[in-house]
N, C-alpha and C positions, 0 to 999 in steps of 0.2 A: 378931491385930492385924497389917494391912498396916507391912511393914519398905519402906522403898526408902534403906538407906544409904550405897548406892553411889553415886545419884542424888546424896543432900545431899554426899558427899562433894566429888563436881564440882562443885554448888553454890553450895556455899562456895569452894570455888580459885577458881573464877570470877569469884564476889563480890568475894577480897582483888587478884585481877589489874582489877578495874573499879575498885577504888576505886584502887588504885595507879597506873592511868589518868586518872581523876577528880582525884586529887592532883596529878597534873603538869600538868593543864590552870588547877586551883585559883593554883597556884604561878605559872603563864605570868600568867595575870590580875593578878593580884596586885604581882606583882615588873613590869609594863608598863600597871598602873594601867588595867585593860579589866574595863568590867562587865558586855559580853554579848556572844558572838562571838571572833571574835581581833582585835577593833579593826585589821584591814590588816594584821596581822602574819601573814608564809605561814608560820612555824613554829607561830603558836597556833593555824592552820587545820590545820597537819598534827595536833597534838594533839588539839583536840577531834576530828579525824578519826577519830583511834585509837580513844580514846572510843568516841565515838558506835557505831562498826563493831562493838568489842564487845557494844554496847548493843543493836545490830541481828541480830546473828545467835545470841549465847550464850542467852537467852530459848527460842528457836526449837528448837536442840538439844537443851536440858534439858529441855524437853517432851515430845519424841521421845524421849530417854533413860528419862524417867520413864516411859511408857507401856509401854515395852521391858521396865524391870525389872519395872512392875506384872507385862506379862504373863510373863512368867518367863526372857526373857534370860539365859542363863548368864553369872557371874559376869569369868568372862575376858572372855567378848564387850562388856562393861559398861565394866571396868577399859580396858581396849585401844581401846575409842571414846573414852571420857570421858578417858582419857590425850593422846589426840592431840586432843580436843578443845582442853585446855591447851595444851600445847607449839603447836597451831597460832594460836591465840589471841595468844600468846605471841610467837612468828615475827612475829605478823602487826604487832602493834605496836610491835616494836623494829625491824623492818623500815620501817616505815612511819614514823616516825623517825630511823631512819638515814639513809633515802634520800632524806628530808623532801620524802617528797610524791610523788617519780618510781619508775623505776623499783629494786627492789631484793630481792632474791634470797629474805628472809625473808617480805619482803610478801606477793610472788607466790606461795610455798612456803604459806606462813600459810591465805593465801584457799583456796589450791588442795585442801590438808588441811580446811578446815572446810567445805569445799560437800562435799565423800569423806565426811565423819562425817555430815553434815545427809540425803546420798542414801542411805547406808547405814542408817542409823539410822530413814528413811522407809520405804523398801523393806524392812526387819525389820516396823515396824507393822504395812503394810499386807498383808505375806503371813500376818500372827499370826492376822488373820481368818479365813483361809481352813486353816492348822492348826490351830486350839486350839479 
């Protein structure tokens, strides 16, 4: 029986970091009485930003992640992307919150670490072709 639980492990963080995303956008609407969008409000655009960005790029990795473990990725190599996957994740949305919207250290930091895990994580698949 195929295992990938290193994959679900990041998975799920990811999951509880989207929804604790999700929740703060929930919360903006709700307490500013907005049913779609950020009704004009630049902080409920930075949130759904956060959001969303999550939305856009943690999909993308966990795919590349998962195809890595299928093909037999060593455990460190696994833990050590899918780690900074987090933390940059993570960067990225308190960054992008902090800075509400401009520039700001974890943003930049954030992004910069999750395009590093999405090329590396790419460039492991597509050389597994050519070893395995």
């Amino acid at each position: 029986m195929l295992s990938v639980k290193i994959t679900a492990l990041y998975a799920g963080l990811s999951a509880l970091l989207m929804l604790a995303l999700a929740f703060r956008v929930v919360a903006f609407r709700r307490s500013n009485k907005v049913g779609l969008g950020s009704g004009g409000h630049h902080m409920g655009q930075v949130l759904v930003r956060a959001h969303a960005n999550a939305v856009e790029y943690v999909p993308l990795a966990l795919i590349l992640m998962l195809i890595a473990e299928i093909n037999g990725l060593s455990v460190v190599w696994l833990h050590c992307l899918g780690g900074a996957l987090i933390v940059a994740r993570a960067l990225h949305a308190i960054g992008l919150v902090a800075g509400k919207g401009g520039y700001h250290f974890g943003r930049f930091t954030g992004t910069s670490l999750t395009w590093l895990v999405i090329l590396v994580l790419a460039i492991i698949d597509i050389l597994a072709i050519f070893t395995g």
